[in-house]
Biopython code that builds the backbone (N, CA, C, O; Angstrom):
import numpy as np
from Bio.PDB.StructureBuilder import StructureBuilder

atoms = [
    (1, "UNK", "N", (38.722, -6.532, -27.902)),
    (1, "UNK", "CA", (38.087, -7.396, -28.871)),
    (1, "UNK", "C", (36.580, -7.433, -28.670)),
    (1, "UNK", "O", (35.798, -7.590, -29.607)),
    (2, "UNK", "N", (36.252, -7.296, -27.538)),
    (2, "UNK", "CA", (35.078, -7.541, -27.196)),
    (2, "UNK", "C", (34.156, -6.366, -27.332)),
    (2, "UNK", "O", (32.933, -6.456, -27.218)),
    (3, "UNK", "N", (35.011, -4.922, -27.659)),
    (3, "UNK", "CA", (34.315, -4.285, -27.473)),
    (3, "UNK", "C", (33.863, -4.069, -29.278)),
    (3, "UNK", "O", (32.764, -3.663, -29.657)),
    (4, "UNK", "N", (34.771, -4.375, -29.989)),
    (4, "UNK", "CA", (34.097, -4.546, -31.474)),
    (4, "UNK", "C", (33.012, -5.200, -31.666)),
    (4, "UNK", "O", (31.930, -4.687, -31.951)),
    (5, "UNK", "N", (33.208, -6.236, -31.539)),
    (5, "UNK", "CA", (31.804, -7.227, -31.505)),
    (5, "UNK", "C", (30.417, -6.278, -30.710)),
    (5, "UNK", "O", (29.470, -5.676, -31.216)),
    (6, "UNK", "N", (30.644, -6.393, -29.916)),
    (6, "UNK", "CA", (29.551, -5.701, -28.816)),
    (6, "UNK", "C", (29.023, -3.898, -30.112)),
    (6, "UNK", "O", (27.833, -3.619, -29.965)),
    (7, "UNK", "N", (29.579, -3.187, -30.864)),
    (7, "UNK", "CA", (29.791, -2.649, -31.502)),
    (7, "UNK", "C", (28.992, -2.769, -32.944)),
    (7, "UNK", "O", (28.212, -1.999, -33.505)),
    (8, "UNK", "N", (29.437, -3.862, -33.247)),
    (8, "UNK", "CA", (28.518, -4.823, -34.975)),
    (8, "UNK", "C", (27.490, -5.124, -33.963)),
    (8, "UNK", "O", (26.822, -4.102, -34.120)),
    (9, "UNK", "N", (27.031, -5.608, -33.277)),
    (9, "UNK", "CA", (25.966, -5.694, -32.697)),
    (9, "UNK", "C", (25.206, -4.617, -32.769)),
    (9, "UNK", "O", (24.159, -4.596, -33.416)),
    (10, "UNK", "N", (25.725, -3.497, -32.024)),
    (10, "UNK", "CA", (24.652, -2.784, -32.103)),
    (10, "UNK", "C", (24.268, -1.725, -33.259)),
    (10, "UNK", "O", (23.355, -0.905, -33.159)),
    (11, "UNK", "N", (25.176, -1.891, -34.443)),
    (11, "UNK", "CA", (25.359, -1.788, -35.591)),
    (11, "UNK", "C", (24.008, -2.253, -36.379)),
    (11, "UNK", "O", (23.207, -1.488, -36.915)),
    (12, "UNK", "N", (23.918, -3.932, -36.323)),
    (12, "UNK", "CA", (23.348, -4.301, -37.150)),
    (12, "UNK", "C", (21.462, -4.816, -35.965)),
    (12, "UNK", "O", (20.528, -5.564, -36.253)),
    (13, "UNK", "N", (21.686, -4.093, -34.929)),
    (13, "UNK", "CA", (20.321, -3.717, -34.036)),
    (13, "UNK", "C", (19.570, -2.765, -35.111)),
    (13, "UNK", "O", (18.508, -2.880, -35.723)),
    (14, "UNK", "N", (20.693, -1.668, -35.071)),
    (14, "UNK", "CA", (19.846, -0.600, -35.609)),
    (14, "UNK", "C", (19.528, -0.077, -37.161)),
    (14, "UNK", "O", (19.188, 0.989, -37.675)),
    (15, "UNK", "N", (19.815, -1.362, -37.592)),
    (15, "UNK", "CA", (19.586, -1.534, -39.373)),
    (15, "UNK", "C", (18.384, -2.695, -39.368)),
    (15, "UNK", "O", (18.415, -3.827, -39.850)),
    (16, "UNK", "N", (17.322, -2.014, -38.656)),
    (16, "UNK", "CA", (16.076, -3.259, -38.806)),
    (16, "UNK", "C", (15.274, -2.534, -39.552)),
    (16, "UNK", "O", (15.047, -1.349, -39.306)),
    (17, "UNK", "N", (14.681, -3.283, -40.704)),
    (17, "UNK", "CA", (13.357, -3.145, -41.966)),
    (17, "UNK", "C", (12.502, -2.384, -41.155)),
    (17, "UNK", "O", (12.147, -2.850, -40.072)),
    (18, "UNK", "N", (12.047, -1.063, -41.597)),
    (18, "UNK", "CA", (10.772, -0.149, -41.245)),
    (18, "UNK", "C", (9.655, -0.947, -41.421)),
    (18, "UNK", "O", (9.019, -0.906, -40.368)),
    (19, "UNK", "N", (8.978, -1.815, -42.419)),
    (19, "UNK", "CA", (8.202, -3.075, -42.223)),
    (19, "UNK", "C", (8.363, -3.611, -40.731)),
    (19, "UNK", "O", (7.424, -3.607, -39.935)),
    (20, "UNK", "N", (9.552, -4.039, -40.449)),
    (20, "UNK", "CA", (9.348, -4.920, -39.351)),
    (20, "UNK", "C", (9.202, -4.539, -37.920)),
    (20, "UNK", "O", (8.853, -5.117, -36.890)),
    (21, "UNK", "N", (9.667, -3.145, -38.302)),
    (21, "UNK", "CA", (9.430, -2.160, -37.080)),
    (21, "UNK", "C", (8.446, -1.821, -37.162)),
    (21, "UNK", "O", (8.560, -0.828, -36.443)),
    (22, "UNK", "N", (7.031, -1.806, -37.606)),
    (22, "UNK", "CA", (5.946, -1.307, -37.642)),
    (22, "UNK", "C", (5.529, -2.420, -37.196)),
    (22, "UNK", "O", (5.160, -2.347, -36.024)),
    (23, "UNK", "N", (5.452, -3.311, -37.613)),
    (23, "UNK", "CA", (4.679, -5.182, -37.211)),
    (23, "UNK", "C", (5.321, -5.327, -35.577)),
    (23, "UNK", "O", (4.802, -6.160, -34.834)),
    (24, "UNK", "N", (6.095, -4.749, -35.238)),
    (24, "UNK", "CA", (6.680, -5.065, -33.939)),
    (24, "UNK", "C", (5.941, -3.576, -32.951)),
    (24, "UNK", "O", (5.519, -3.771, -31.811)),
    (25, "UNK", "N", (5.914, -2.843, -33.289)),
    (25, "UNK", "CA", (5.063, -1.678, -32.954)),
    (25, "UNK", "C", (3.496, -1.950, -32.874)),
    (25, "UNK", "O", (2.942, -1.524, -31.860)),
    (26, "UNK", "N", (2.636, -2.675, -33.916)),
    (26, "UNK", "CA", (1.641, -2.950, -33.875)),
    (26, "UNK", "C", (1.450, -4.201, -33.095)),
    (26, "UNK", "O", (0.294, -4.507, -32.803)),
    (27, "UNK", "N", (2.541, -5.049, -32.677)),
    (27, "UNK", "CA", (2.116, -6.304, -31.545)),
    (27, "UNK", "C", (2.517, -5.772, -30.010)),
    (27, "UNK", "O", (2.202, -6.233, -28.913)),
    (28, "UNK", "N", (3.440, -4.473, -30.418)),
    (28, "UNK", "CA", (3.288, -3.626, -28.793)),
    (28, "UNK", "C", (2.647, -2.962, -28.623)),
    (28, "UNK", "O", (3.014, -2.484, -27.550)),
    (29, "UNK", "N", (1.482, -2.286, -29.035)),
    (29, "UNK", "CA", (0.165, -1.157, -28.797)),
    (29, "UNK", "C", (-0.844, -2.238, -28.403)),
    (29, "UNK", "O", (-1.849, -1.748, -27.887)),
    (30, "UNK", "N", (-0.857, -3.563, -28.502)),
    (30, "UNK", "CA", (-2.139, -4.902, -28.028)),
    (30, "UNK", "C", (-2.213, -4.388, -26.441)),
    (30, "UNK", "O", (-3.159, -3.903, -25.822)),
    (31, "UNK", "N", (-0.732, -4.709, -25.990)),
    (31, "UNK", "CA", (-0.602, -4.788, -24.656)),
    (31, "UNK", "C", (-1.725, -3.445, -23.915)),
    (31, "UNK", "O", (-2.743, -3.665, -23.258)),
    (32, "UNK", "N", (-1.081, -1.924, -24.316)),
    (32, "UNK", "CA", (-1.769, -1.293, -23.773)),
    (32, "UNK", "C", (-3.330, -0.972, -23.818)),
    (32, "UNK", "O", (-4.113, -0.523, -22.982)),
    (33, "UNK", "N", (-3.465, -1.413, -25.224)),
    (33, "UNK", "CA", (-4.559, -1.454, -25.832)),
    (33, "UNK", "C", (-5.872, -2.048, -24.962)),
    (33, "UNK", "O", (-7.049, -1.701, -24.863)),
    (34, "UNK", "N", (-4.965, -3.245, -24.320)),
    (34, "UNK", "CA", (-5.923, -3.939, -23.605)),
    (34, "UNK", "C", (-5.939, -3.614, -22.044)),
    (34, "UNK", "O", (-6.816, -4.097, -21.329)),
    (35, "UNK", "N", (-4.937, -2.777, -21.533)),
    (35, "UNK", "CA", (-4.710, -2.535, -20.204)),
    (35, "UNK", "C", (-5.772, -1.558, -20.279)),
    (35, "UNK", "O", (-6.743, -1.680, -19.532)),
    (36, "UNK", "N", (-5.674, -0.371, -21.298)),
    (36, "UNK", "CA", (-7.034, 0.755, -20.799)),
    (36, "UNK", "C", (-8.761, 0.078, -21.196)),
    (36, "UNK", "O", (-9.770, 0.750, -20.984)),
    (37, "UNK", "N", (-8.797, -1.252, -21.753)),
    (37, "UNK", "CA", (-9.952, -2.077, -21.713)),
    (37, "UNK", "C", (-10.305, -2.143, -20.415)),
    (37, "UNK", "O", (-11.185, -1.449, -19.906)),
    (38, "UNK", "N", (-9.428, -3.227, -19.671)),
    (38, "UNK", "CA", (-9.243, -3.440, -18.643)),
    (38, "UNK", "C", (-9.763, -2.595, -17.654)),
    (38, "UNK", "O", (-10.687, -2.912, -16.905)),
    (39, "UNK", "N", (-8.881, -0.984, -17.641)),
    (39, "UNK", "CA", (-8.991, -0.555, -16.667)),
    (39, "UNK", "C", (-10.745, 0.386, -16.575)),
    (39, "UNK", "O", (-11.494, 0.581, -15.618)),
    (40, "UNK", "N", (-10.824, 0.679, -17.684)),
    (40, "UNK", "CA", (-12.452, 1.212, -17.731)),
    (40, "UNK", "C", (-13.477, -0.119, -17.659)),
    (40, "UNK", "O", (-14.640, 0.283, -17.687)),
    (41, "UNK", "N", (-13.441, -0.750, -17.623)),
    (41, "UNK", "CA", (-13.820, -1.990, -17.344)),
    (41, "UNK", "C", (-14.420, -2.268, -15.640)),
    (41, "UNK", "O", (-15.518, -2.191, -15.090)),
    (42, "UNK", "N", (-12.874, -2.660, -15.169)),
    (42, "UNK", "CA", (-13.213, -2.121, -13.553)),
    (42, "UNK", "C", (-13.651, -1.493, -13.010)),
    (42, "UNK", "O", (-14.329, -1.795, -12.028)),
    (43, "UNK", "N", (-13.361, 0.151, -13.599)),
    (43, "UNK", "CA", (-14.093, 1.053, -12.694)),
    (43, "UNK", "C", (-15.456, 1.171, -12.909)),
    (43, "UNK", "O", (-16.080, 1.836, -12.082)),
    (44, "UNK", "N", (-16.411, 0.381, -14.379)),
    (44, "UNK", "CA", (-17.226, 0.658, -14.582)),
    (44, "UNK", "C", (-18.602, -0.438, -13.519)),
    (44, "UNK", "O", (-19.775, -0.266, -13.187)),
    (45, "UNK", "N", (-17.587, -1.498, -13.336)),
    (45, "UNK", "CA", (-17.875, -2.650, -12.526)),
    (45, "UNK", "C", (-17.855, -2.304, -10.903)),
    (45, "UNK", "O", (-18.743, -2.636, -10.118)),
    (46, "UNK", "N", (-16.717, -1.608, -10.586)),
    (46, "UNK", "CA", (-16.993, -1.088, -8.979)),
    (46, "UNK", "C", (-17.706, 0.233, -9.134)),
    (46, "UNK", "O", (-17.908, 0.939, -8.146)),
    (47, "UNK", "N", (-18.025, 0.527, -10.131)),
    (47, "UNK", "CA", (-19.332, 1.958, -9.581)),
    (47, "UNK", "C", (-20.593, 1.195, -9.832)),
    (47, "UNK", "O", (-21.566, 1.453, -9.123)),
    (48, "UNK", "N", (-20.667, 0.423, -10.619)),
    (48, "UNK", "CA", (-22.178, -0.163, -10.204)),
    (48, "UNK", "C", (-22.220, -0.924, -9.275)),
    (48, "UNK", "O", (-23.198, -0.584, -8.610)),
    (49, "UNK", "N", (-21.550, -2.094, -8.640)),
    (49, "UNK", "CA", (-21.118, -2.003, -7.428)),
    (49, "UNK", "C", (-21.414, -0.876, -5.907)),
    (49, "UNK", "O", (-22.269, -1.091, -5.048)),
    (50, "UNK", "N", (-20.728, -0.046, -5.924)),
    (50, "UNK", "CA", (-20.597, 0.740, -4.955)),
    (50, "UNK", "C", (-20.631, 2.245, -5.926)),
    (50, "UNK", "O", (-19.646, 2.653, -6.540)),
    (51, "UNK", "N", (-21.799, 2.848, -5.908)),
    (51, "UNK", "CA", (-21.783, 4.356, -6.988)),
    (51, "UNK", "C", (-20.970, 5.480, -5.419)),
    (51, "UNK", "O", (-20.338, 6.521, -5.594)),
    (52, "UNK", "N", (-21.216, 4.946, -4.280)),
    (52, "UNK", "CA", (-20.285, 6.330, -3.672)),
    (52, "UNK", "C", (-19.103, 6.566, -3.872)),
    (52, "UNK", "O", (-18.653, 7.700, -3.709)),
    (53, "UNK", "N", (-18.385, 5.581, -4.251)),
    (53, "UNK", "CA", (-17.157, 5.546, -4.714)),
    (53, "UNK", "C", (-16.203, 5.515, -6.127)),
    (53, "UNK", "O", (-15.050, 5.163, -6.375)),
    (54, "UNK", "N", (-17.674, 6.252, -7.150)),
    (54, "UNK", "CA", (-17.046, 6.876, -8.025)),
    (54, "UNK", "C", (-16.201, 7.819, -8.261)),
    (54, "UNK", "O", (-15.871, 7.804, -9.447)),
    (55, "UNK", "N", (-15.772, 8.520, -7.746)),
    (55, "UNK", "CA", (-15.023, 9.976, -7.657)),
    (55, "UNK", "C", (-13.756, 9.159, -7.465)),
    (55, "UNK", "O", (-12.903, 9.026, -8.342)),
    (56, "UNK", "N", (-13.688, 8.549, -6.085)),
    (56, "UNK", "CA", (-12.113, 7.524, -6.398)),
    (56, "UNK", "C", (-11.526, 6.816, -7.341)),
    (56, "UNK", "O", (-10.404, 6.952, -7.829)),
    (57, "UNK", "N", (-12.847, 5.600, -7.697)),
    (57, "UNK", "CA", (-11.973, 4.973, -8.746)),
    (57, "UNK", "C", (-11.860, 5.941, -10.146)),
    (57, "UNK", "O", (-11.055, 5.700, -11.046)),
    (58, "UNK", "N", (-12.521, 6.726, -10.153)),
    (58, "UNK", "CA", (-11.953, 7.616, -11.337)),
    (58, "UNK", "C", (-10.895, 8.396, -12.049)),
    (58, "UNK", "O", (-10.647, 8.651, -13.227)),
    (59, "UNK", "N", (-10.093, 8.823, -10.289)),
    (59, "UNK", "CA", (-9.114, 8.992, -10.498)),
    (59, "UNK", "C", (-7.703, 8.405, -10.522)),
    (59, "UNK", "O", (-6.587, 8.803, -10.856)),
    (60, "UNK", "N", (-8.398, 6.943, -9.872)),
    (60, "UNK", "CA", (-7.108, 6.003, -9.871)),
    (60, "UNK", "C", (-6.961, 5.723, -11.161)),
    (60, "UNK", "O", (-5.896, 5.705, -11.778)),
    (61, "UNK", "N", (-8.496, 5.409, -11.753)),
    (61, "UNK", "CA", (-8.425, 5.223, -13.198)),
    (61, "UNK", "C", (-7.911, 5.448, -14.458)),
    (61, "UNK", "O", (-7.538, 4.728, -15.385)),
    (62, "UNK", "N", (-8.046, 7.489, -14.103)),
    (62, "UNK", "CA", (-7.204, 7.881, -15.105)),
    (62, "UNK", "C", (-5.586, 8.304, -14.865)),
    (62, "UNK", "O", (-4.958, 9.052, -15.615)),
    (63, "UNK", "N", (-5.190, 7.818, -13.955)),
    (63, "UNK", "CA", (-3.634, 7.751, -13.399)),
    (63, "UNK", "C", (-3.464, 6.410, -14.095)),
    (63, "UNK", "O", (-2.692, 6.342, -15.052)),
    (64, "UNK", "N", (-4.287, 5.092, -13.586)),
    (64, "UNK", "CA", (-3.605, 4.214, -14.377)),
    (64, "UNK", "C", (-4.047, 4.454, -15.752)),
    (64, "UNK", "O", (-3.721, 3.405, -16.308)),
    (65, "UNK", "N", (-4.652, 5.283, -16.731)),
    (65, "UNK", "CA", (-4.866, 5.499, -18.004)),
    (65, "UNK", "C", (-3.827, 5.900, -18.458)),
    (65, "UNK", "O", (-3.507, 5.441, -19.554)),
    (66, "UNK", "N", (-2.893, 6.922, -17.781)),
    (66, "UNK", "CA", (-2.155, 7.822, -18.320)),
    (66, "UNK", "C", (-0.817, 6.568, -18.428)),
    (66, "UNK", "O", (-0.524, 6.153, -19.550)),
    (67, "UNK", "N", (-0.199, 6.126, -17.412)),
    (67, "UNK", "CA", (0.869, 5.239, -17.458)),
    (67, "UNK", "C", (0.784, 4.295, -18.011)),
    (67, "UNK", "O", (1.802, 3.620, -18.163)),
    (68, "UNK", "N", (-1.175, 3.607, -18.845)),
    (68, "UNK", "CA", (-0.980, 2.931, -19.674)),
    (68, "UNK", "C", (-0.323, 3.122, -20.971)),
    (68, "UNK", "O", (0.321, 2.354, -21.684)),
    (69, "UNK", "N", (-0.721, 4.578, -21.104)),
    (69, "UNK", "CA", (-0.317, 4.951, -22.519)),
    (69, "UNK", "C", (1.064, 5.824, -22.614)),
    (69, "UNK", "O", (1.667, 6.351, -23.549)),
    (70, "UNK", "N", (1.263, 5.734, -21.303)),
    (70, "UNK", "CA", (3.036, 6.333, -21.574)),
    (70, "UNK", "C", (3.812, 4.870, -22.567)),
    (70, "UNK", "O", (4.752, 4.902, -23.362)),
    (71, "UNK", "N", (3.068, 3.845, -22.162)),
    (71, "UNK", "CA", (3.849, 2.568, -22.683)),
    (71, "UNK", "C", (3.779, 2.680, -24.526)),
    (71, "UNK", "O", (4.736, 2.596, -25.297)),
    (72, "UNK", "N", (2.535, 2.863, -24.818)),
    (72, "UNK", "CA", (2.324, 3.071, -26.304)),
    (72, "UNK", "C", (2.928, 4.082, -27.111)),
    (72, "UNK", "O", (2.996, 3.937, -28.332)),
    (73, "UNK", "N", (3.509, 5.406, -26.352)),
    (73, "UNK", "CA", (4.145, 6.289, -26.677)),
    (73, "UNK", "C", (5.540, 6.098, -26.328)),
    (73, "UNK", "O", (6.182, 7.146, -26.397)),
    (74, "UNK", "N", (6.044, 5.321, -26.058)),
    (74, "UNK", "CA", (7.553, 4.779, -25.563)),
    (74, "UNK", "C", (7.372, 4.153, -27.109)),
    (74, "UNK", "O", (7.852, 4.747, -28.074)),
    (75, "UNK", "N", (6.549, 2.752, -27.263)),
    (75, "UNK", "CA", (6.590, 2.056, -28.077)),
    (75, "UNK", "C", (6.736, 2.738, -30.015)),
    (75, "UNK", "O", (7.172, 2.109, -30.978)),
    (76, "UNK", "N", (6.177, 4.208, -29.984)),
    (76, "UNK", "CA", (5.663, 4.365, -30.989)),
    (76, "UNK", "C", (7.310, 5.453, -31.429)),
    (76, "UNK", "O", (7.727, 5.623, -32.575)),
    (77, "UNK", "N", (7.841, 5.928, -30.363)),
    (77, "UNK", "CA", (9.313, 6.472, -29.979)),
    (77, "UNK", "C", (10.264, 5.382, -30.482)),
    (77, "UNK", "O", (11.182, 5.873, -31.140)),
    (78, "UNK", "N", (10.306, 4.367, -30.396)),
    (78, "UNK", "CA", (11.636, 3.163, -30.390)),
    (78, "UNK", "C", (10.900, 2.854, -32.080)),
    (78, "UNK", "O", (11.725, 2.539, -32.937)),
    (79, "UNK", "N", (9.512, 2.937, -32.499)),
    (79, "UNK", "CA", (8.995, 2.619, -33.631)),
    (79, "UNK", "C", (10.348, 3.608, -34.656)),
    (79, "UNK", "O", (11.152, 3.116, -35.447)),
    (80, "UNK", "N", (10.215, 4.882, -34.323)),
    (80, "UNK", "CA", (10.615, 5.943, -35.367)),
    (80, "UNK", "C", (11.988, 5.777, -35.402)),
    (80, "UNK", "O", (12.676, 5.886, -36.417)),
    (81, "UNK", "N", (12.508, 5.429, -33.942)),
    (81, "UNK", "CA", (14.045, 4.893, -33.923)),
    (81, "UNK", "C", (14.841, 4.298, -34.831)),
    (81, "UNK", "O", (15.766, 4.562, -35.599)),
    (82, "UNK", "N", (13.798, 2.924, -34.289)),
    (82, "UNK", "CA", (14.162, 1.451, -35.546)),
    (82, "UNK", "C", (14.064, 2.227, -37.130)),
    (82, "UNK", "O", (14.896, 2.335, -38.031)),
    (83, "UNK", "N", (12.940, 2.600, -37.020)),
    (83, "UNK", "CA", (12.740, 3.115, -38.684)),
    (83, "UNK", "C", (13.801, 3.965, -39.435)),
    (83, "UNK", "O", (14.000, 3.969, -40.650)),
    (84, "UNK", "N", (14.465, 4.711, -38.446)),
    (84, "UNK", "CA", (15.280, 5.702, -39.148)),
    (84, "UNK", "C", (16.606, 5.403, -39.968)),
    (84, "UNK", "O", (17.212, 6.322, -40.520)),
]
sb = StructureBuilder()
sb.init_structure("model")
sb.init_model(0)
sb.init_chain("A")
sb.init_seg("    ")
for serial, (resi, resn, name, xyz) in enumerate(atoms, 1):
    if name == "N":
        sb.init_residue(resn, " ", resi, " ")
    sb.init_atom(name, np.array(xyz, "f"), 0.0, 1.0, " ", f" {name:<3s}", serial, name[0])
structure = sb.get_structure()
């Protein structure tokens, strides 16, 4: 019994308005949006700070750049999902 239900559930998950999947897509790209603010931000703040230690935070930087935007490309993936 339970497994019907559990079933229409995920039935009527994946019958969501392409409208609303875009509005839900555009309030999940903020997040990363603001993490790679963030993170060029910092590094721009510890190299004036400390300039010998540009070469480091640069590359921590763009490591955390890249895993920011794996999130926006997850997000923009589940976008085309919902939509379909």
């Amino acid at each position: 019994m339970s497994n019907i239900v559990l079933a229409q559930a995920a039935e009527a998950a994946t019958n969501i308005n392409p409208g609303l999947a875009a509005i839900g897509y555009g309030l999940g790209a903020i997040g990363p949006g603001i993490g790679v603010g963030l993170i060029f931000a910092a590094v721009i703040n510890g190299t004036a700070r400390q300039p010998e230690a540009q070469g480091k935070l640069q590359s921590i930087a763009f490591s955390t750049f890249v895993l920011t935007e794996v999130l926006a490309l997850i997000g923009i993936v589940i976008y085309f999902l919902a939509s379909a």
